[in-house]
C-alpha positions in Angstrom: -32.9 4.5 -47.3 -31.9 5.8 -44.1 -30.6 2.0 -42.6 -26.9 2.4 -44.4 -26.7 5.9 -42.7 -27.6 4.5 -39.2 -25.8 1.7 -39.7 -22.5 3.7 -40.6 -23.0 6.2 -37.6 -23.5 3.3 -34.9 -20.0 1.6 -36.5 -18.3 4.9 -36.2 -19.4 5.7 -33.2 -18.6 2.3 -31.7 -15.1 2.2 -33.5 -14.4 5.6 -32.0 -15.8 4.7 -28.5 -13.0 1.5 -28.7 -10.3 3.5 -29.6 -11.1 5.5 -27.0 -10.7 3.0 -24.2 -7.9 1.5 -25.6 -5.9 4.9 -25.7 -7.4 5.3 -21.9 -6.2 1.7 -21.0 -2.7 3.0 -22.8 -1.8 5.2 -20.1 -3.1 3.4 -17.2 -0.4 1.8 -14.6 -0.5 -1.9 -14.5 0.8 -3.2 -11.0 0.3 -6.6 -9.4 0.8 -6.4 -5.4 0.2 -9.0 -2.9 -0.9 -6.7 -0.4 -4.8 -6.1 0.0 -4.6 -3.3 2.3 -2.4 -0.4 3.0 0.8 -1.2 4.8 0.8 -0.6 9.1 3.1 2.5 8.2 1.1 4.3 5.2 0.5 8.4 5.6 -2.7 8.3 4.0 -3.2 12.3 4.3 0.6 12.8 3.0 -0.5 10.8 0.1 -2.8 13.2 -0.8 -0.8 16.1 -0.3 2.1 14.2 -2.5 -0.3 13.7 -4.9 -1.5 18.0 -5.3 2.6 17.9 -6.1 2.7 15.5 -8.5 -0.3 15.9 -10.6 1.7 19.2 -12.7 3.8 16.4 -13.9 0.9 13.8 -14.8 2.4 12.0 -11.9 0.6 10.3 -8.8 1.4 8.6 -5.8 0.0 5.6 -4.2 1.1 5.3 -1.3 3.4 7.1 1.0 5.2 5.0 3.8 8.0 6.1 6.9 9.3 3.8 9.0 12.2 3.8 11.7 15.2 1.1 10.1 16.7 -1.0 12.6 20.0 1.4 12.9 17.0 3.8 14.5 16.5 6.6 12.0 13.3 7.2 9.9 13.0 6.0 6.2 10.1 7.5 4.0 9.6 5.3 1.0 7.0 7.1 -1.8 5.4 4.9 -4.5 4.7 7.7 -8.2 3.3 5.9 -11.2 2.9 7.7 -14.4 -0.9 7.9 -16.0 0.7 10.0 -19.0 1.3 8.6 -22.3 4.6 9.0 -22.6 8.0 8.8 -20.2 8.4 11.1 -17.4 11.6 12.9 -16.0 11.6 14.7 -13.0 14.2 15.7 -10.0 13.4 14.9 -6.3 14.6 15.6 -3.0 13.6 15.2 0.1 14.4 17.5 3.2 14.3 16.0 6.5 12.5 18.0 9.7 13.3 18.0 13.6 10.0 17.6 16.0 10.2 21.5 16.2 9.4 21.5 12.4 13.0 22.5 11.5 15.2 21.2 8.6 17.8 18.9 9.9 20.6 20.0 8.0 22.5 17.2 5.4 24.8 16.7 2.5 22.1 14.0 1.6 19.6 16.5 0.6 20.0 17.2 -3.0 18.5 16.9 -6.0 18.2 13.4 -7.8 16.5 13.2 -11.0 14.4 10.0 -11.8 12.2 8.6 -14.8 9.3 6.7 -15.3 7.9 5.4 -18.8 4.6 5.3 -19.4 2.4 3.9 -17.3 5.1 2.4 -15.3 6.1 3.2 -11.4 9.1 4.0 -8.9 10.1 4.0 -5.6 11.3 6.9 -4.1 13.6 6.3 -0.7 15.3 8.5 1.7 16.3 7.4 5.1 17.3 10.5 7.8 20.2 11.6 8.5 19.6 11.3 11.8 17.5 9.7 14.9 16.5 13.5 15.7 14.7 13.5 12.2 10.9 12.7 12.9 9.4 13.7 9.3 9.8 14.8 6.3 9.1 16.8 3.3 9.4 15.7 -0.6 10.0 18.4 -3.4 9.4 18.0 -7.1 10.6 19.8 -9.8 10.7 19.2 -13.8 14.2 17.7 -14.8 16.5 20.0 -16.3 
């Protein structure tokens, strides 16, 4: 008598254990890159702290580049994909530093609002405003 029971809990339990790893594989991000490892220019420990921003928004980063562009000033290129289940919106800037740690003041800096649907991914550029610019620093915010 007790086989139909066991039977019934082993089906539910594998039915719910499938649903549960297709709502997991829901959110994940798909990407396809030729690249193996990370670039020559990649901030590994700015990734990190890019990522303590972006996890309130169920946002992460995977990988945080800056470069100098052939004119000479710095480009910072950050790569956020969205894990949640639905589309993101969020507003961005970034704020670019002298050597001394200072903020290099531009009418570039402002906010920019972006979106990413689910399980999807952006890039988000800035280049300096000028050569004197040797970092920078990214702030997130929820879009209005």
């Amino acid at each position: 008598m007790d086989r139909p029971r066991t039977g019934r809990r082993i089906r539910s339990f594998a039915g719910g254990l499938m649903l549960t790893a297709l709502l997991a594989g829901c959110g994940s991000v798909n990407t396809v890159s030729t690249r193996t490892a990370p670039a020559e220019d990649s901030l590994d420990h700015v990734t990190v702290q890019v990522n303590d921003v972006l996890s309130d928004l169920f946002l992460h980063s995977t990988d945080v580049r800056m470069f100098r562009t052939r004119g000479g000033p710095f480009e910072a290129q950050v790569d956020v994909a969205n894990d949640d289940f639905r589309q993101r919106r969020f507003a961005y800037r970034f704020n670019w530093l002298s050597p001394e740690g200072n903020v290099v003041p531009t009418q570039m800096s402002v906010w920019k609002t972006a979106s990413i649907p689910s399980g999807g991914s952006t890039t988000l550029r800035a280049i300096a405003p000028n050569d004197t610019a040797s970092d920078f620093r990214l702030e997130i915010r929820r879009a209005d």
